[in-house]
N, C-alpha and C positions, 0 to 999 in steps of 0.2 A: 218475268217474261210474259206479261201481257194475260198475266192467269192460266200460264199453261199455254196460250196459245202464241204463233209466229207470224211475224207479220209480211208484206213483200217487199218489193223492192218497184224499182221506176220500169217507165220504159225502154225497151232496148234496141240498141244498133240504130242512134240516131236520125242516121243519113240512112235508113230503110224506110222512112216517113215518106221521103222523096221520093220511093219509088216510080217508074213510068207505068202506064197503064195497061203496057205489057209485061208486067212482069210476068215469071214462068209460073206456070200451073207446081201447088205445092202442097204439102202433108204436115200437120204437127204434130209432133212425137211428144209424150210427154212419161214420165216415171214420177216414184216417190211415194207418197202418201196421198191415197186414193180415200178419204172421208172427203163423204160428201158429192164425190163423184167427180171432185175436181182435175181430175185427169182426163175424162172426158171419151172414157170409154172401159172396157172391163177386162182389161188386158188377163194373162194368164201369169204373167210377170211384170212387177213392180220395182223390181231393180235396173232396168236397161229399159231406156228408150222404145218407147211401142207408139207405131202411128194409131193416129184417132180416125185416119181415115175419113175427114174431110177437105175434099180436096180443089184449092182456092186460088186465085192470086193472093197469097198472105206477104204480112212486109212486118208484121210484130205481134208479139204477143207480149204480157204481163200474169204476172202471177198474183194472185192474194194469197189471205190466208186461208180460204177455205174455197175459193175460186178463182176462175180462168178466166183471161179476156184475151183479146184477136183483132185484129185490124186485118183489112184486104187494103188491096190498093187504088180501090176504088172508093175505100172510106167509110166500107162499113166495121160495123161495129158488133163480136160474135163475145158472147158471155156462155159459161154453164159451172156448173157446183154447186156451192150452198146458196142458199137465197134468202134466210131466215131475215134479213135486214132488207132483202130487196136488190142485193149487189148485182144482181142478172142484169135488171134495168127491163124486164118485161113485161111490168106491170101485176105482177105475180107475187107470191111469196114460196113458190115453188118450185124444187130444186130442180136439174136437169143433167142428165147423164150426156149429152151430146150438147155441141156448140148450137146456139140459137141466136138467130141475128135481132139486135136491141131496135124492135120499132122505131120509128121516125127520127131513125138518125142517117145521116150521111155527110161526104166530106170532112170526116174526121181525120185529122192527120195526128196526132197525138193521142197515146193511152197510158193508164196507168191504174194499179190496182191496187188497194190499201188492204188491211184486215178485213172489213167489211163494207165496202166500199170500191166505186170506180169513177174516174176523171174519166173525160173525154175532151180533147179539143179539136175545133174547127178554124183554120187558118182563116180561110176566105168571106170569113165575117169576123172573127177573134171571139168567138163565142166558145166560153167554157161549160161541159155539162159535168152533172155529179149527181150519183144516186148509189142508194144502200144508205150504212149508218150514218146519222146527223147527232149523237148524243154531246159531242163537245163540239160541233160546226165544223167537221170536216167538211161536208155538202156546202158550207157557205151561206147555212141559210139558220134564223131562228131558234130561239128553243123549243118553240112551240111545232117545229117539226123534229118528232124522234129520229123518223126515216123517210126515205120516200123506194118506190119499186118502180118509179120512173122517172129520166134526166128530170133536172131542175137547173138552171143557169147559175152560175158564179160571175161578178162581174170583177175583172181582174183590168186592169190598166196594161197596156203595151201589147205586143206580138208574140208568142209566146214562141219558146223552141225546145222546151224541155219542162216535164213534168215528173215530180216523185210523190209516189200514197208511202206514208209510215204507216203505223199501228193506228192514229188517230188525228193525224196533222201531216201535212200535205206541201210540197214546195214548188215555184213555178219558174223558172228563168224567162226572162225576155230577150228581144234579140240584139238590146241597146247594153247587157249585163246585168239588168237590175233582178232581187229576189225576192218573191211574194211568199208569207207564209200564211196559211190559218188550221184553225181547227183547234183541238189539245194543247194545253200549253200549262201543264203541273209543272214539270220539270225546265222550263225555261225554253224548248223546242224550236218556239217560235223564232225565238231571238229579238223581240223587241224589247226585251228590259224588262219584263215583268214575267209573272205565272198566274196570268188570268188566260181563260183558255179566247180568242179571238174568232167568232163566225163569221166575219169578211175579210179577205187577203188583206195582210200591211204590207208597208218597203220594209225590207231587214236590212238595219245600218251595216253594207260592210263595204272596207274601206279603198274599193276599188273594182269591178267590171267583175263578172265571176263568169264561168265559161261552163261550168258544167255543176250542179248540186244533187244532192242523194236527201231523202226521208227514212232515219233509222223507227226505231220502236217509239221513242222516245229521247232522240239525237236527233243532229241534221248536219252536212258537209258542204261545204259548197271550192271549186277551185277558183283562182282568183287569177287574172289579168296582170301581169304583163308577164311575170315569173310562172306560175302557177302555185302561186301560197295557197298552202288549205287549210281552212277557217273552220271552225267547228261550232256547238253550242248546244244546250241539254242537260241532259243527263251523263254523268260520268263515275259512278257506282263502280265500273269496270274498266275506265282507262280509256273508252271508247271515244274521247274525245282527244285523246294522241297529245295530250300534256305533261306527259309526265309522271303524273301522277293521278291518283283516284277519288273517289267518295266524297271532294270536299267542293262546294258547301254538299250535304247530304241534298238538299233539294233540287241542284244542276243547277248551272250554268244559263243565264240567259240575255248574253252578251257576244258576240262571235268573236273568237281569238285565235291565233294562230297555232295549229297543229306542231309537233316540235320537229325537223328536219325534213318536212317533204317539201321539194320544188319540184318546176318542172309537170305539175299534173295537170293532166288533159282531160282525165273522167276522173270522177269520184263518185263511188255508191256507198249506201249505209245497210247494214244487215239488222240484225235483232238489237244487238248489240256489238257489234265490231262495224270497222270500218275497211273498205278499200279504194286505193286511189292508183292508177296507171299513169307513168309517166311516157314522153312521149319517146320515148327509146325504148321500149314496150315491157319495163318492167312493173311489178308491183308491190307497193306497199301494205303491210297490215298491219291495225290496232286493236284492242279491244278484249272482250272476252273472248276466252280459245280454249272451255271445257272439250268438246268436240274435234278440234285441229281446223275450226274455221279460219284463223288466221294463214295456216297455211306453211308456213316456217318450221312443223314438224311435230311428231307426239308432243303431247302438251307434259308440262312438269306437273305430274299430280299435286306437287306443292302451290304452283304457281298456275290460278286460273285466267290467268288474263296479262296483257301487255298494255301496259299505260303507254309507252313511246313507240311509234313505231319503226317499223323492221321492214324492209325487202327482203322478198322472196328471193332464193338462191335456185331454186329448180326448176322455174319457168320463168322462159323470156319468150320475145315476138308473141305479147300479146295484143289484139287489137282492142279488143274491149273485153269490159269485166265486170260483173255482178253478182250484188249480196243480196244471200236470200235470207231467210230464217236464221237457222246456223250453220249455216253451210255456205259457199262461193262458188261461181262457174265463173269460167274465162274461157275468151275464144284466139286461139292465137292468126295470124295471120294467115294461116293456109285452111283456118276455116275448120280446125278440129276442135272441140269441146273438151274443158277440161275441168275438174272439182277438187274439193277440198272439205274436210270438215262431218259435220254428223250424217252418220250410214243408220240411226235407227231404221230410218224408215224406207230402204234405199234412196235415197235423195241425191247420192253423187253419183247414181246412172252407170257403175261399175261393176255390177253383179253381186254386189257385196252390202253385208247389212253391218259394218264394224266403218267404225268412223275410219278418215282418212286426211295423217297431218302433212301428208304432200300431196301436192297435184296431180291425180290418175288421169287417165283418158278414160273421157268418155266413151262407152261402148256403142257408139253411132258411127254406122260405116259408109257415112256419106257425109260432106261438109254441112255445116249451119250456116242457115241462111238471117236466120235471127232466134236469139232466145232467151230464158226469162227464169229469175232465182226465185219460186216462191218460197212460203214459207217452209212446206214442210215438201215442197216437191218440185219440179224442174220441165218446162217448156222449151219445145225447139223447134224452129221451121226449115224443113230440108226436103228434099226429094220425094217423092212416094214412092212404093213398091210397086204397084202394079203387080199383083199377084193373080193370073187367072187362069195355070192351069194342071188341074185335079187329076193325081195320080191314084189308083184302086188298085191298092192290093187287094186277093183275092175275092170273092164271089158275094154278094148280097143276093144273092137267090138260093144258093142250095149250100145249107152249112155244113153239110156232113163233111166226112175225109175220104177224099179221092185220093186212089193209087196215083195220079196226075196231078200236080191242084194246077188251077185255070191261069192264064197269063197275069201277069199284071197289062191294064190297060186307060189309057189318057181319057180324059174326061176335060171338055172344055166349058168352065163356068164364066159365072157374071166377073166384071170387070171389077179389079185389087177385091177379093176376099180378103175379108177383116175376118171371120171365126168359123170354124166346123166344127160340127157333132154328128156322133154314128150312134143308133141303133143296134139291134137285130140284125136287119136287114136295109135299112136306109137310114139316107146322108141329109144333114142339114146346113146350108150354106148363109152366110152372113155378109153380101156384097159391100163395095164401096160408096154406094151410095143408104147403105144400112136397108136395106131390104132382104125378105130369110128367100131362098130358094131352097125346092126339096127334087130329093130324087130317090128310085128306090122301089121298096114294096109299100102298100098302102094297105095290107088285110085287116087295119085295125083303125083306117085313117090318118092313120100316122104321118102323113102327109098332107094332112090337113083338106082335103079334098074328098069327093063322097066316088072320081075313080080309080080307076085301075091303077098300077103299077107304070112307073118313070123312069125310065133308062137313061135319061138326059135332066137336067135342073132345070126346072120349068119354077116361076117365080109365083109362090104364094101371095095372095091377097089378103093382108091383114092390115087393121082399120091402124092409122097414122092420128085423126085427130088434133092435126094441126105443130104435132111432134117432128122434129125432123128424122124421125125411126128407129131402128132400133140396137141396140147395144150389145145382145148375146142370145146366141140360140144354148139350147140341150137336149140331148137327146138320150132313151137308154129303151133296152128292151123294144116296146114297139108303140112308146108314148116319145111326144115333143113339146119342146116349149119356149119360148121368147120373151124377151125383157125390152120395152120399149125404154124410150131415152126418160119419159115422163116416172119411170117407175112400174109403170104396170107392167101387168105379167099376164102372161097368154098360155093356153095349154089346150093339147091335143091328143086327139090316138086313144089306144087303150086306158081303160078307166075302170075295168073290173076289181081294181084292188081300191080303189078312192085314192093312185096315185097320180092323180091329175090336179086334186085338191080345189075341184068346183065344185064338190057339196055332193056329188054322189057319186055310186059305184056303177057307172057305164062309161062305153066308150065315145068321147066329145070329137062329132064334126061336125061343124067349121071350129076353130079353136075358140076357144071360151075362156073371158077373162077370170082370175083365180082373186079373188076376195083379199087381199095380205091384210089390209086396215092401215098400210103407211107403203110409199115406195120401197117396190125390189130394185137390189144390187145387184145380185148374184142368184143364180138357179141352178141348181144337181138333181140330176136324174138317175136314179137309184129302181132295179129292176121293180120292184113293188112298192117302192116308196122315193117321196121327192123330199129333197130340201131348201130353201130361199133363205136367202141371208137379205135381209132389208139395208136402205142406205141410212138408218140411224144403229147398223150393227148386232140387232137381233137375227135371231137363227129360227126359223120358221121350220117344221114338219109336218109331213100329213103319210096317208095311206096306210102299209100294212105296218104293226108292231110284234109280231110271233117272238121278236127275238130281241126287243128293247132298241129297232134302228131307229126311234122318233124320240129316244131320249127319255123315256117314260118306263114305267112296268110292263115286261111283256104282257098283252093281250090279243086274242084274235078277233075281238070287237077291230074295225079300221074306223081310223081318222079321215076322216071326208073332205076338210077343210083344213087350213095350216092352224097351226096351235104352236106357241113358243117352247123351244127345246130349252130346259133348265140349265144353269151350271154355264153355259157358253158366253164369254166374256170378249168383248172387243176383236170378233172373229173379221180375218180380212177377205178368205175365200171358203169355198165348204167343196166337198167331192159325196155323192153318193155312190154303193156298190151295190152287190148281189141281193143283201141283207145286212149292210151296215153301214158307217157315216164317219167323215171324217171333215175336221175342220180346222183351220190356220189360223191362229190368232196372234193380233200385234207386236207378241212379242218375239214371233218365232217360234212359237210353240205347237205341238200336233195333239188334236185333241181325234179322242176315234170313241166309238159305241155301238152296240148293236150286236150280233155279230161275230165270236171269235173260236169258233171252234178249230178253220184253220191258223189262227194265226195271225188273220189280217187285223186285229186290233191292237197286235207286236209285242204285247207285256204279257200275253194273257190266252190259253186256248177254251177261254168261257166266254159266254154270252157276258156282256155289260149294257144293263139297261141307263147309267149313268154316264155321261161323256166323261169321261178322265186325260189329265194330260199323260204322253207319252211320255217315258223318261229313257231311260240308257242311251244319254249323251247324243239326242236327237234333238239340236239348238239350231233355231236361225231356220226353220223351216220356211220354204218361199212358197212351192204347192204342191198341191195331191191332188190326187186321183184316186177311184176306187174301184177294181176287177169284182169279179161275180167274189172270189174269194183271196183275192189279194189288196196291196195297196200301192203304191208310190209315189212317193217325194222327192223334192229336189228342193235344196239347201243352196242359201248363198253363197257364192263362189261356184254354184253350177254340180255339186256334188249328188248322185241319184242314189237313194237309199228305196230298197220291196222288201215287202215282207207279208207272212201268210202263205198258201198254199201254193208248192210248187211242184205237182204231180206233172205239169208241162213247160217245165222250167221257167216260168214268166217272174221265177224272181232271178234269172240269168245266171244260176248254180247248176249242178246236173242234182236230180231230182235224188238224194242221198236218202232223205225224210217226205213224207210231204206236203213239211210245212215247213217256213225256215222263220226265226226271229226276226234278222236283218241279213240285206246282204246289201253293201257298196259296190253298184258296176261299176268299170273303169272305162266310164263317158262323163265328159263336162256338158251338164246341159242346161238350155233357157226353160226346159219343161218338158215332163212325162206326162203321158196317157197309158191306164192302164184299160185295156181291151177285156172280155169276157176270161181268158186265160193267156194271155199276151201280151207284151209290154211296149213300146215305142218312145223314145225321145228322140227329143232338137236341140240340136249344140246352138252355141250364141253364131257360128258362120254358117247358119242352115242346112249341114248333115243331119240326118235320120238313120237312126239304127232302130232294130229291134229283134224280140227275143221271147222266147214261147214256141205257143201251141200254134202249128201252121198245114194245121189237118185241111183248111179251107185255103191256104195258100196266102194268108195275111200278113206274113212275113216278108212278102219279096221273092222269095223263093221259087220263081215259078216252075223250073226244071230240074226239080227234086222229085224224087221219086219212090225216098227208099225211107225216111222219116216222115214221121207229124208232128215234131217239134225239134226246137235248137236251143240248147243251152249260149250258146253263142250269140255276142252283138257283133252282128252284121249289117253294114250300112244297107237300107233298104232302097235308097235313091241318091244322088251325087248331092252335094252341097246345094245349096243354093233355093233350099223350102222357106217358107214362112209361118206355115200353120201345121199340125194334126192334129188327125182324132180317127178312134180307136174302136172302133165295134163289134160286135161276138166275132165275126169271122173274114173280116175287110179291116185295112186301114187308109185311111184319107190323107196324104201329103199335095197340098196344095207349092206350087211353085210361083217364085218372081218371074216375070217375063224377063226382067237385065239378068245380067251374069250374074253369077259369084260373087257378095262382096269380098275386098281383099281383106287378107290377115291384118287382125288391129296389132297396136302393140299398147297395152293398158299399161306399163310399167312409168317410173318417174322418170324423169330427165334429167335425173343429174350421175 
């Protein structure tokens, strides 16, 4: 499988190339497996569709294997992810967390994205461009070029109307039928008769007009004119070439021949290793391998890893179009809902769930797709945006004590579609849709980034861009902030007395001040006296106070001034800092905690741990956390919310019995918790907010309670219909869409 790695699939939704030059203003969502930053933004959940929050006339996206690509409809051309080959196309070899438009291109009506690697084309001259990796002539150029990190021309014959990136070889339709292939060619891919690898497009002999073709791993499909026969050729290891049979010659295939029983197909795409084709009565067919249930036809027989001949799908019809990513499949049916199949490692089929899937779920997207795109290991979509802009405040960011009264809940009108919040102490930190932080709140420590007073309203900080199109995630905790630009750099502010700011000393920094990491941040936790940065090559970064082992180290009361690598922490996807301890999500679904555990909040343990350790008592599939002054929570795929640690004010949603509690499962399905100083809050997948705890300051919702300062109880805190929170000693932040409610999905199969 390409050494571990997945490679993508073509362009999608053909006839979205044509779009008119008004098309509607639009958002792409994307989920899945976020190395690299290919997702293109730092969602809080990885399993279900979250916009990126740039918003376009978009008409397509493509997926790679470790990067994104975009098309507007005006033809430009938006990359971000990995760049280590140059696949951005921005003259860089450095990665980017938000979409960035590829210099001096335009009029691009075609895209497509390979392993490491991206096509473009230009109709209105037939000019082909390609940049990233050139080691077998995918680029179309030389050996004497490895790579390049900016287009370079292909010169291809005819008018093109469809393009596919495999793993290393690239396929091109014209609009007269003919198919161009180059690049990799071990396994026969190309289909000229040989397995010499080719760096300029050939004709591939096949025996009649072809109408649509796909670029596997090391495969290639093409449908054929006037029936729609489908031709294969490659590699066939696994049957992915729908003959029959497997493995033989062991080197593939590199001749095209007919697939056995599919007529009638209109598209055909290639995945990793399988294949799928729609016929035009909107069913589909699959081949191939189906460790995962990418094929789609149902749990796979642990005997039997792959289908040589293929099979139509019995459980979905009226599909419009359909594509293979990695190991997995997305199909759009005709009314425009999204749908998958196949491997859930890494959430990839956009279902909430991280266990594979051998029928087709829906997608958890509650607006139709406008266009979108199988990568390898994760999933693009172009639909509607939110418009998310206005901020609801529970209780008091000024006076935390507990009133016999606590204070209204009260609306707060921020910048236009909030992308992220974070709470302090005492103030809020806002993440607009044009990726700009806004603060509001108290400032006694700077915390706001500004040298004044206190901000009752979001007033938009000025923090340097540097030619970045801005920024990806705020954090906030106690009465320090911080920011993660798209470039990777990390910004920090506010209180600094403990060195948890991790600029190199123990004072309070304003204006915010860049933090040293020595490679791009992904991710940033703000922890009362101590912070943590998870970088996009996957390390876990700490700094500030260590009394109690929260930096991953031997306690000491010497502080960490600068971030220094937490040991022991392995392919972590998000991190949560608390009061005095840490916790972290790694790739496998696993929770790792330290620092920290006299109440409890380390769940196995009421002792300090200066070593991260995994959780264990059946604590699998963990998606994220949070971390309270002395609790924790998580939310597990399938939406399941597990607290644990101290519940003197019920914020692990039990009545306060001990208090401290091990675990406890609330009975709420959610996309994500925030744990507050002693209070809890989630967000279901249809935008209800509940929460539970300590509501001394009225942060519950609660405004005309009188007679309590806490609830064991989840009580919805605001109607359906949120997009964001977050969580601070004594307020919580529920940001609203401006549309309605969306309606109840129905995830189940269809048959």
């Amino acid at each position: 499988m390409l050494g571990g790695c997945s490679l993508a699939s073509l362009l999608v939704v053909l006839s979205s190339v044509h779009a008119a030059p008004d098309a509607p203003i639009l958002d792409i969502w994307s989920w899945g497996s976020n190395d690299a930053g290919k997702l293109g933004s730092v969602p809080p959940n990885l399993t279900v569709p979250w916009p990126i929050h740039v918003q376009k006339r978009w008409i397509a996206v493509a997926g790679g294997g470790g990067h994104s690509v975009a098309l507007t409809a005006d033809g430009e051309v938006w990359t971000w992810g990995s760049n280590e080959k140059g696949e951005l196309g921005n003259g860089t070899n450095a990665p980017s967390l938000l979409p960035q438009k590829v210099p001096g291109l335009g009029g691009i009506t075609l895209i497509a994205a390979g392993l490491s690697y991206t096509l473009a084309y230009r109709a209105s001259d037939g000019v082909l461009f390609a940049w990233g990796s050139n080691t077998v002539g995918q680029l179309g150029q030389p050996d004497t070029l490895l790579s390049s990190n900016v287009p370079v021309e292909i010169a291809v014959p005819g008018t093109l109307v469809q393009l596919s990136a495999g793993g290393a070889h690239a396929v091109a339709l014209t609009s007269d039928g003919r198919v161009y292939a180059w690049g990799g060619n071990a396994r026969g891919q190309i289909g000229f008769g040989d397995f010499v690898d080719h760096r300029v497009p050939v004709l591939v002999p096949l025996p009649g007009r072809a109408r649509s073709v796909g670029a596997g791993a090391s495969h290639t499909i093409a449908a054929l004119d006037p029936d729609g026969a489908v031709y294969t050729w490659g590699w066939n290891v696994f049957g992915q070439l729908g003959r029959g049979y497997d493995g033989t010659p062991t080197d593939g295939e590199a001749t095209p021949s007919p697939a056995i029983g599919v007529t009638d197909a209109t598209e055909v795409t290639a995945g990793d290793l399988h294949c799928l084709a729609r016929t035009s009565d909107g069913h589909v067919w699959a081949w191939g391998y189906n460790t995962e249930g990418q094929l789609g036809n149902g749990p796979r027989d642990p005997l039997i890893d792959h289908n040589s001949t293929p099979v139509v799908l019995s459980t979905i019809d009226r599909v419009a179009d359909v594509d293979a990513g990695g190991i997995f499949s997305l199909a759009r049916k005709d009314d425009g809902s999204l749908w998958s199949w196949g491997d859930g490692r890494f959430g990839a089929t956009g279902t909430n769930q991280k266990v594979d899937a051998g029928y087709p779920a829906r997608v958890l997207l509650d607006r139709p797709a406008a266009a979108y795109s199988a990568g390898g290991s994760h999933g693009l979509v172009i639909a509607a945006p939110r418009n998310a802009n206005l901020i609801t405040v529970a209780g008091t960011d000024v006076n935390p004590g507990a009133p016999t009264s606590r204070p209204a809940v009260r609306d707060v009108t921020g910048p236009t579609d909030i992308a992220d919040v974070a709470s302090g102490y005492h103030h809020t930190l806002v993440l607009d849709g044009a990726h700009h932080v806004w603060v509001f709140g108290k400032n006694d420590h700077g915390q706001l980034g500004t040298s004044g007073g206190d901000l009752s309203q979001p007033t938009e900080l000025d923090l340097p861009l540097d030619g970045t199109p801005g920024f990806v995630q705020v954090a906030a905790h106690a009465n320090q902030s911080f920011a993660v630009r798209a470039d990777g750099a990390l910004f920090a502010w506010g209180d600094g007395s403990y060195g948890q700011l991790g600029v190199g000393v123990a004072a309070d920094a304003v204006p915010p001040t860049v933090v040293n990491l020595g490679e791009p941040a992904a991710r940033v936790a703000a922890g009362e006296r101590h912070g943590l940065v998870l970088s996009l090559g996957g390390v876990v970064y700490a700094f500030g106070q260590n009394l109690h082992g929260e930096l991953g180290t031997i306690p000491t009361d010497k502080l960490t001034l600068a971030p220094a690598v937490v040991p022991l922490v392995q392919n972590a996807v998000t991190i949560a800092a608390g009061g005095f301890h840490s916790l972290a999500v790694t790739a496998p679904g696993e929770l790792m905690a330290w620092g920290s555990g006299f109440r409890g909040q380390l769940a196995e343990t009421l002792s300090d741990s200066r070593r991260p350790v995994i959780v264990r008592f059946n604590l699998r599939d963990v998606m994220t956390a949070s971390a309270g002054r002395f609790h924790s929570v998580v939310t597990r795929a399938g939406g399941g919310v597990s607290v644990f640690g101290d519940n003197t004010a019920c914020q692990c949603g039990t009545s306060p019995g001990s208090d401290w509690l091990p675990r406890t499962d609330v009975p709420f399905q959610a996309l994500y918790a925030v744990a507050g100083d002693y209070h809890t809050v989630a967000i279901g997948l249809d935008g209800s907010v509940v929460a539970w705890g300590d509501d001394g300051s009225g942060q519950l919702g609660r405004a005309d309670t009188t007679l309590i300062h806490s609830d064991c109880d989840l009580q919805p805190l605001t109607p359906s219909g949120a997009t964001v929170i977050a969580a601070g000693a004594g307020h919580t932040i529920v940001v609203h869409a401006s549309a309605p409610p969306p309606p109840e999905l129905d995830a189940g199969r269809t048959d």
